[in-house]
VEXGU-923271 format. One record per atom (N, C-alpha, C): atom name; x, y, z. Coordinates in steps of 0.1 Angstrom, whole numbers, always signed. Layout:
BEGIN
<site atome="CA" x="X" y="Y" z="Z"/>
...
//
This chain:
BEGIN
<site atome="N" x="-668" y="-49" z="-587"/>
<site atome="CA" x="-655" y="-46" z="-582"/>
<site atome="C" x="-647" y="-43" z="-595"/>
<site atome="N" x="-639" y="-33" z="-596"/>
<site atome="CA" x="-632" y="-26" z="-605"/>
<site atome="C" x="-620" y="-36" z="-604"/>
<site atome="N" x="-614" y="-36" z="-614"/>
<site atome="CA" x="-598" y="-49" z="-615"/>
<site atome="C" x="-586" y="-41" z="-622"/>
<site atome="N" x="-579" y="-41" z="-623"/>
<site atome="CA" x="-567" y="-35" z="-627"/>
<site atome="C" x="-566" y="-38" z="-645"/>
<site atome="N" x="-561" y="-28" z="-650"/>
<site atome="CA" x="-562" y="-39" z="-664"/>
<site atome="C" x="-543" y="-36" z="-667"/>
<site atome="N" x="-540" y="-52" z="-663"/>
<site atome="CA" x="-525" y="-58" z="-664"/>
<site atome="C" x="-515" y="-48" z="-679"/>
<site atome="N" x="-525" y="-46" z="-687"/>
<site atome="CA" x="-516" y="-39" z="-700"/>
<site atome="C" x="-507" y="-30" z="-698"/>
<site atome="N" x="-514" y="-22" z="-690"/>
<site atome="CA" x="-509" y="-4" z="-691"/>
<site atome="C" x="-495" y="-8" z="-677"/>
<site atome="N" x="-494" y="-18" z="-668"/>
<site atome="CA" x="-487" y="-17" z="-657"/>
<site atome="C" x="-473" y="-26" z="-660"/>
<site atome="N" x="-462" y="-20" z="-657"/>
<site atome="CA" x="-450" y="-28" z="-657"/>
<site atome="C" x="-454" y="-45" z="-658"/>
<site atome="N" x="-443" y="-50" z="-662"/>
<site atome="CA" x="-441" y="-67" z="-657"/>
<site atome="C" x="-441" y="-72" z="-640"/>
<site atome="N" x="-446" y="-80" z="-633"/>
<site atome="CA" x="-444" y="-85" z="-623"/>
<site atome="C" x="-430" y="-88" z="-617"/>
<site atome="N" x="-427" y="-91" z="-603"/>
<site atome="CA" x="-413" y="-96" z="-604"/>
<site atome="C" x="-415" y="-117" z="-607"/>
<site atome="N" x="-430" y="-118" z="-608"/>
<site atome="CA" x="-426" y="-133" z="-613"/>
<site atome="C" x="-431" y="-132" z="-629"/>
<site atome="N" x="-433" y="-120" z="-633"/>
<site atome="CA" x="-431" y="-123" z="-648"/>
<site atome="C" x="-418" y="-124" z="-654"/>
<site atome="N" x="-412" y="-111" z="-644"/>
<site atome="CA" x="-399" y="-106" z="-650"/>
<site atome="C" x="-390" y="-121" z="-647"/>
<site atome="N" x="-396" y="-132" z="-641"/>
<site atome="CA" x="-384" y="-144" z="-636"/>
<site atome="C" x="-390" y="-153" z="-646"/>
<site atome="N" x="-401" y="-152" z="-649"/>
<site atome="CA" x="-409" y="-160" z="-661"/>
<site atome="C" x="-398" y="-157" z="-674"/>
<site atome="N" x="-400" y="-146" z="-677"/>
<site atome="CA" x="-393" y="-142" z="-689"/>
<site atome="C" x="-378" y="-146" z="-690"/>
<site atome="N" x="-375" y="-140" z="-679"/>
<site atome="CA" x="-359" y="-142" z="-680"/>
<site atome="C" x="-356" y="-159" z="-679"/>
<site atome="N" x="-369" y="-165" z="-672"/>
<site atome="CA" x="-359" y="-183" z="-671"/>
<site atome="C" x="-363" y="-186" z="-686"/>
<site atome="N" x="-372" y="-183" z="-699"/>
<site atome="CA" x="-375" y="-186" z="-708"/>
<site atome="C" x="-361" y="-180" z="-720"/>
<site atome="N" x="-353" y="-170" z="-714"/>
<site atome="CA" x="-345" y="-165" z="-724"/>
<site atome="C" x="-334" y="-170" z="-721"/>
<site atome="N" x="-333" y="-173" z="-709"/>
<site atome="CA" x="-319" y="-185" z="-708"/>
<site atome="C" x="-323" y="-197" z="-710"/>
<site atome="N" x="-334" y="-201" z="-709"/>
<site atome="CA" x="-333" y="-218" z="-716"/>
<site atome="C" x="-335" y="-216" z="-732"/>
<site atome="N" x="-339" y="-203" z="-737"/>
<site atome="CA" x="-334" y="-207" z="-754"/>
<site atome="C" x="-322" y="-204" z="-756"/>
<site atome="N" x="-314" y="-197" z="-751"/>
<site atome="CA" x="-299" y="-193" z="-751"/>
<site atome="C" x="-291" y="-204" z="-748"/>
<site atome="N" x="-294" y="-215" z="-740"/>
<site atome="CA" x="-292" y="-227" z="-734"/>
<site atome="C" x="-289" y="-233" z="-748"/>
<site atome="N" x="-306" y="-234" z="-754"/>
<site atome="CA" x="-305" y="-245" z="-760"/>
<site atome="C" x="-292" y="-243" z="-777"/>
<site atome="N" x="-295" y="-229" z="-777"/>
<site atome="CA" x="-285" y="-225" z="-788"/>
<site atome="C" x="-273" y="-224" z="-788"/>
<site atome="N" x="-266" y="-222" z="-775"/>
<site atome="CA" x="-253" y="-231" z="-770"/>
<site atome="C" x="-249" y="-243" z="-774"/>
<site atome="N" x="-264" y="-253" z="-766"/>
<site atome="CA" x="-260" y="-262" z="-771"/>
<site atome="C" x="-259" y="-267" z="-791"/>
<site atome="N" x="-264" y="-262" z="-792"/>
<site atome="CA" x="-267" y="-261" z="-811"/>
<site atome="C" x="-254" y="-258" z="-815"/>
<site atome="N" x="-249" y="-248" z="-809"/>
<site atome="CA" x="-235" y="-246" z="-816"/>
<site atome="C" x="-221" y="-253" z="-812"/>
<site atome="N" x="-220" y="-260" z="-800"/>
<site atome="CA" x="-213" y="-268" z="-795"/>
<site atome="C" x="-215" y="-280" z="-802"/>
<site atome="N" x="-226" y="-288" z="-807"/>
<site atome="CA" x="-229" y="-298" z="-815"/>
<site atome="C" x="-223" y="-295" z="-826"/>
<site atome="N" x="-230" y="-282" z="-836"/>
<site atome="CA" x="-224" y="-278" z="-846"/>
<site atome="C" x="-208" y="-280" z="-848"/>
<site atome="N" x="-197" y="-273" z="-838"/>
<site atome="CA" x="-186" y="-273" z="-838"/>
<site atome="C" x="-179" y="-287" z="-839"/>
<site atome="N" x="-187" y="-294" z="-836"/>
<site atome="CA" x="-184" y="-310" z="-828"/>
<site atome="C" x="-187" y="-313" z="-845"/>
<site atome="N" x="-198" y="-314" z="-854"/>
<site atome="CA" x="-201" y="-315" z="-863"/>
<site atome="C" x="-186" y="-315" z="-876"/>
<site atome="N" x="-184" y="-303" z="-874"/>
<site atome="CA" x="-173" y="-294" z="-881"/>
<site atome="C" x="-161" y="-302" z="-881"/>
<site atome="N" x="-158" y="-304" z="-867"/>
<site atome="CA" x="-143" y="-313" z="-865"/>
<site atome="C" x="-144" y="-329" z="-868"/>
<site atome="N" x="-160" y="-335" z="-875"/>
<site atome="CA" x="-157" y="-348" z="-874"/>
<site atome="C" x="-163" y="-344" z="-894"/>
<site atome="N" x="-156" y="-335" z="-900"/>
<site atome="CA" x="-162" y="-336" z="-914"/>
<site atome="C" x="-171" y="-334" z="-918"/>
<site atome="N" x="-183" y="-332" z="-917"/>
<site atome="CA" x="-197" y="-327" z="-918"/>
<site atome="C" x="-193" y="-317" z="-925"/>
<site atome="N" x="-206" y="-318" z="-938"/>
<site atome="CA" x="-206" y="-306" z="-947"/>
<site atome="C" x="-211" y="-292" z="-939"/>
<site atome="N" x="-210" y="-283" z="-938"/>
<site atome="CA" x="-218" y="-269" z="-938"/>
<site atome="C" x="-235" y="-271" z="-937"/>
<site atome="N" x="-234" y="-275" z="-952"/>
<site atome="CA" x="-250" y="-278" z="-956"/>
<site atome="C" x="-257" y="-284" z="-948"/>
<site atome="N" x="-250" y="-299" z="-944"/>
<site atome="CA" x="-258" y="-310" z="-935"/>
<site atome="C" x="-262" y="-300" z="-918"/>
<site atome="N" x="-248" y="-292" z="-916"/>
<site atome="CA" x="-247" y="-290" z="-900"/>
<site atome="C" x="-257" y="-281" z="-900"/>
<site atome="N" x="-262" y="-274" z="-911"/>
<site atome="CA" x="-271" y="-261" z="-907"/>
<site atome="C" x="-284" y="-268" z="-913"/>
<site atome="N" x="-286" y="-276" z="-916"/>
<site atome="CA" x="-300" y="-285" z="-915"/>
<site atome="C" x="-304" y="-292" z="-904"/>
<site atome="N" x="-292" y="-302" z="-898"/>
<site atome="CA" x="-296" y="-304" z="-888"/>
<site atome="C" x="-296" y="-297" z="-879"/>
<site atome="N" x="-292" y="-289" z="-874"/>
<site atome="CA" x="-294" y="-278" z="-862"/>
<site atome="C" x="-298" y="-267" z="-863"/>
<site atome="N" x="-300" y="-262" z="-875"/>
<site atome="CA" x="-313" y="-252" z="-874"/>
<site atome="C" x="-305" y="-237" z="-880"/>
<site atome="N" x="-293" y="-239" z="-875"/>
<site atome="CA" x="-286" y="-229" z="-873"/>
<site atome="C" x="-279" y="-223" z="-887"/>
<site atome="N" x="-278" y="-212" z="-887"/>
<site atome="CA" x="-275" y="-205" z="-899"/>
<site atome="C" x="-261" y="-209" z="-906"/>
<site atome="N" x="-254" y="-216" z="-922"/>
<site atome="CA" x="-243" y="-214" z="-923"/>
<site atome="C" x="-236" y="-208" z="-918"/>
<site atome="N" x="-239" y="-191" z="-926"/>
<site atome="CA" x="-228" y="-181" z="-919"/>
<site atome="C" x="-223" y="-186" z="-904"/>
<site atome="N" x="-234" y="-188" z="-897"/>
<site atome="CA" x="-235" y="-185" z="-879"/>
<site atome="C" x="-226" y="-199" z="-880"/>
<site atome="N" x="-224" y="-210" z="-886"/>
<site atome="CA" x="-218" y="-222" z="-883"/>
<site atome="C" x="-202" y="-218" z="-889"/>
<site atome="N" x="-201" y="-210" z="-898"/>
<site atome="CA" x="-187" y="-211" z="-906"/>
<site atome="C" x="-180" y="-200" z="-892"/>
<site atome="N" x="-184" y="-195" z="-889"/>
<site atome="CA" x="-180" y="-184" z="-874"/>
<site atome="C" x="-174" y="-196" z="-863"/>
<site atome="N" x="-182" y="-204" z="-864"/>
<site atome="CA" x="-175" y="-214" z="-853"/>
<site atome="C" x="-160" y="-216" z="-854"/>
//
């Protein structure tokens, strides 16, 4: 029996819901990163410390 080979053909519509629930839960999670961060900011935390612990870029934290 011949099989389709998945490469050459569009995304599914439960890939396309795969994909999309995985780019809002990292978007999710980087929200939350920069809400911490901000929280960070207003209780005195260095720069240095907040983008170590959260992963997140200086620049991206001094923008807050």
């Amino acid at each position: 029996m011949m099989y389709l080979d998945r490469k050459n053909l569009p995304p599914t519509f439960g890939e396309l819901i795969k994909l999309e629930r995985e780019e809002g839960l990292k978007e999710g999670l980087k929200n939350g990163l920069r809400k911490i961060a901000k929280n960070m900011l207003k209780e005195g935390f260095p720069i240095e410390m907040i983008a170590r612990l959260t992963e997140l870029s200086e620049e991206e934290i001094r923008k807050l």
